[in-house]
Residue, then its C-alpha position, 0 to 999 in steps of 0.5 A: x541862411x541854410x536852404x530851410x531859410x534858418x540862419x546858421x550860428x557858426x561855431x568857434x573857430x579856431x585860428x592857426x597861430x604857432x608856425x614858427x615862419x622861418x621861410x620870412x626870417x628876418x621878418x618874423x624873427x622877433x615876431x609871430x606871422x600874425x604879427x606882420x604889419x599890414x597897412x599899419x597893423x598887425x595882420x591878425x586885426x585883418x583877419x578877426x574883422x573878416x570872422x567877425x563880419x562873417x558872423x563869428x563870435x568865438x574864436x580860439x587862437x592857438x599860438x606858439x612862437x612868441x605868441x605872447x605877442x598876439x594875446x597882448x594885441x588881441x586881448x580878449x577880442x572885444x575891440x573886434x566884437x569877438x569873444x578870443x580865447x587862446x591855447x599856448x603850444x607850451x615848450x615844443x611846437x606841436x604842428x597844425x593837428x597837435x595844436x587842435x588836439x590840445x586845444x579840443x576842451x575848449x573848441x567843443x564837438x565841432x568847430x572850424x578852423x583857419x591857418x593864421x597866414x590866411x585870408x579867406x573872403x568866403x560864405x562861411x555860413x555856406x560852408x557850415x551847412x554843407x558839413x551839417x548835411x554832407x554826413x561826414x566827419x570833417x570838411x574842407x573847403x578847396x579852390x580851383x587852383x591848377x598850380x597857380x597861386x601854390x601847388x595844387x593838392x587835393x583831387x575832387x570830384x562831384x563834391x568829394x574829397x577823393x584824394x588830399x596829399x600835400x606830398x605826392x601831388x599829380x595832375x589829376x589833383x587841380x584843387x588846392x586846399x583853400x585853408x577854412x575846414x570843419x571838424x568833429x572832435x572825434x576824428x582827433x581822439x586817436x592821437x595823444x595829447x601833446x603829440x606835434x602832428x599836422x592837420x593834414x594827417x587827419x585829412x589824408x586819412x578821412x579822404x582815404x576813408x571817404x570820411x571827408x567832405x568838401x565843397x568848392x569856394x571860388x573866392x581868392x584866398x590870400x596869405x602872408x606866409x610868402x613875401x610874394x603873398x604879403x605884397x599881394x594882400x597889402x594890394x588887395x587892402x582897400x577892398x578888405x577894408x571895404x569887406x571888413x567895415x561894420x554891419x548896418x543894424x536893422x531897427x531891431x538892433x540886429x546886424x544885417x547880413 
């Protein structure tokens, strides 16, 4: 619900799959990170619950290292109440910005996107409404992270990106990036189609011209791109489980929540 008490409809959001996950090799080696098995799944099944019980209901996967993989598992979402489109890198990896900037026709003029390693059990809907009133041409969510589950990133203040710099980190910057973003389709139209760039350029570059919003989260973010973080998200399983189980229908049919 946003403050008028109207629920938000969330917008597609896209998912982050093409990293070629070396730091795991032999692990993913022969598969996608998406692909890692969690609790006798993939770990892409872990997340499209959490979007769809979040409210979600059309999700791009943009894939790339052996991404056949995930469209084979995934299909076209229907077993996890989503309608899944994809966006194949092609022959040469395109990075995190260069994936969105291909796939914008089909994402539309805003969406959201997630990295495919993360697990993010947050009000996406809160974030939502933030970028619809925040002004701004992007959004991104970060977590008081002072150093401790990765390197601390972004300096915010009152509601403001003031500086994300994943390169030149200093100790004013006590936030890290927590991996859920919103975007308008025009932030990307200066980079060429087919271009590898990262989302990070972007977002450097619209913090640098106060063109970014963001808002703090305080739910812990998981993420199976470390051996580190895939023994922690296999601990923290049961309780997924527990987010991710079906919605009760109301009389009318609808979901709750």
């Amino acid at each position: 619900m946003n403050e008028s008490g109207t629920e938000v409809k969330l917008p597609p959001i896209a998912v982050l799959c093409g990293g070629l996950a070396t730091r795991l090799w032999p692990l993913t080696e022969k598969i996608p990170k998406s692909m890692i098995e969690i609790a006798g799944e993939p770990f892409i099944a872990w997340q499209l619950r959490l979007l769809a019980t979040a409210g979600f209901r059309n999700v791009v996967l943009l894939c790339g290292y052996l991404g056949e993989q995930i469209e084979q598992f995934v299909g076209d979402g229907q077993k996890f109440g989503l309608k899944v489109r994809y966006c194949h890198d092609g022959d040469n990896p395109l990075g995190t910005g260069g994936a969105v900037r291909r796939a914008l026709p089909i994402l539309g003029s805003t969406f959201m996107t997630i990295y495919g390693d993360s697990y993010c059990p947050t009000d996406y809907r809160r974030i939502y409404s933030a970028y619809l009133s925040s002004g701004k041409a992007a959004l991104m969510t970060v977590f008081r992270n002072e150093n401790k589950w990765d390197k601390s990133n972004v300096e915010y203040r009152n509601g403001c990106i003031v500086r994300y710099d994943k390169k030149n980190a200093d100790e004013a910057m006590t936030y890290i990036d927590y991996g859920v973003n919103v975007f308008t389709d025009s932030v990307f139209a200066v980079m060429p189609v087919g271009e590898a760039f990262d989302l990070a350029v972007i977002q450097t570059d619209l913090a640098r011209k106060d063109n970014l919003a963001g808002i703090e989260v305080s739910e812990r973010f998981f993420e199976v791109g470390s051996h580190g973080g895939i023994d922690d998200f296999r601990a923290f399983v049961p309780n997924a489980a527990e987010m991710d189980a079906p919605k009760t229908p109301t009389k009318e049919g609808k979901e709750l929540g």
